[in-house]
C-alpha positions as CSV (number, residue, x, y, z in Angstrom):
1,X,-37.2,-60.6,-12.7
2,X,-36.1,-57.2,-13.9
3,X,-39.1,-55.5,-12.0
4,X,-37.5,-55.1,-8.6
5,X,-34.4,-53.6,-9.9
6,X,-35.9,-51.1,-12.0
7,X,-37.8,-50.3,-8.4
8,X,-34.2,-49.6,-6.6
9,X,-33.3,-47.7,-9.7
10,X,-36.5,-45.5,-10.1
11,X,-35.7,-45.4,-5.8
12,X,-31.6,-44.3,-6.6
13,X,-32.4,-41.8,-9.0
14,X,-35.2,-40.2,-7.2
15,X,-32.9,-39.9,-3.5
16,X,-30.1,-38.6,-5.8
17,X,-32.2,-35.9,-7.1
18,X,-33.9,-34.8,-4.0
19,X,-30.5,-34.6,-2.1
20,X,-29.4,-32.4,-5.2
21,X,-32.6,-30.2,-4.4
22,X,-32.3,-30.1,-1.3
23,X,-28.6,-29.6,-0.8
24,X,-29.4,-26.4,-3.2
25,X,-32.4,-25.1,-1.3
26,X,-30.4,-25.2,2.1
27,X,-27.8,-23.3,0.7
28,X,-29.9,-20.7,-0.8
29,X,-32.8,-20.4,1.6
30,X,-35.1,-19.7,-1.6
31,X,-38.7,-20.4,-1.1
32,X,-39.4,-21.8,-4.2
33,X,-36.2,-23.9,-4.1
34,X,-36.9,-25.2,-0.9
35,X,-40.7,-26.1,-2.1
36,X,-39.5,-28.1,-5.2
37,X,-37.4,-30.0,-2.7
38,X,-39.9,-31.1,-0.3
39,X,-41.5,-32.2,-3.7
40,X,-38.7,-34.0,-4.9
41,X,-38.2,-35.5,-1.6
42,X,-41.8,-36.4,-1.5
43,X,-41.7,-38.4,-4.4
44,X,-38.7,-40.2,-3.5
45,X,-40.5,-41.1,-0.5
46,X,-43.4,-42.7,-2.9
47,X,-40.3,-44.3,-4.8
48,X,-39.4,-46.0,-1.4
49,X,-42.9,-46.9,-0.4
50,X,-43.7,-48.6,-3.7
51,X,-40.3,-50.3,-4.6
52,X,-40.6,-51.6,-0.8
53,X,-44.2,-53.0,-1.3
54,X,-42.1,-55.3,-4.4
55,X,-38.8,-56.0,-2.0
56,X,-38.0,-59.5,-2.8
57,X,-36.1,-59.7,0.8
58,X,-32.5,-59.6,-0.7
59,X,-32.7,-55.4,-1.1
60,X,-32.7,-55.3,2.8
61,X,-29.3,-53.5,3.2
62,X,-30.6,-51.1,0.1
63,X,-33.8,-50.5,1.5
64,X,-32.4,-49.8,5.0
65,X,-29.4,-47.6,3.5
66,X,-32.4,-45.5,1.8
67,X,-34.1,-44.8,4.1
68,X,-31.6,-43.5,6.6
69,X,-30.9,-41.2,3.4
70,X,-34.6,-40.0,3.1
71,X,-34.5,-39.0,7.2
72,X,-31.7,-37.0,6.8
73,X,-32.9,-35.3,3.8
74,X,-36.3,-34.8,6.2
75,X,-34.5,-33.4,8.4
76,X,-31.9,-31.1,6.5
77,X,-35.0,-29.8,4.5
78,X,-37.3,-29.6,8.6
79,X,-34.6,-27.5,10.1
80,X,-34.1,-25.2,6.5
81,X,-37.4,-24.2,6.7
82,X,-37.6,-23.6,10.6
């Protein structure tokens, strides 16, 4: 029972940390800043993935709210690096 929510929470933490990342590699244009990013935001993308393979079909509000989140991080890190 506990497994899905430890999913959402492993999902929360990892979107909270990439949006820290990648609000600081926007800001400072640093390569290797904006390279940790994309892999923070990569592996909150795998967070996603595999907490949404275990939805239970309640978390659809969650699951939609994150992903909305993980685009616009996509984007904000697309149009830094352009």
């Amino acid at each position: 029972m506990s497994e899905p929510f430890n999913d959402i929470r492993q999902v929360e933490m990892a979107i909270k940390a990439a949006q820290r990342m990648v609000g600081q590699a926007t800001m400072s244009m640093d390569e290797d800043q904006l390279k940790s990013a994309t892999d923070a935001l990569s592996q909150a993308k795998k967070q996603y993935a595999d907490a949404l393979s275990h939805a239970t079909g309640v978390d659809e509000e969650f699951f939609e709210f994150s992903s909305e989140l993980i685009e616009r991080l996509d984007h904000q890190l697309t149009e830094a690096k352009e």
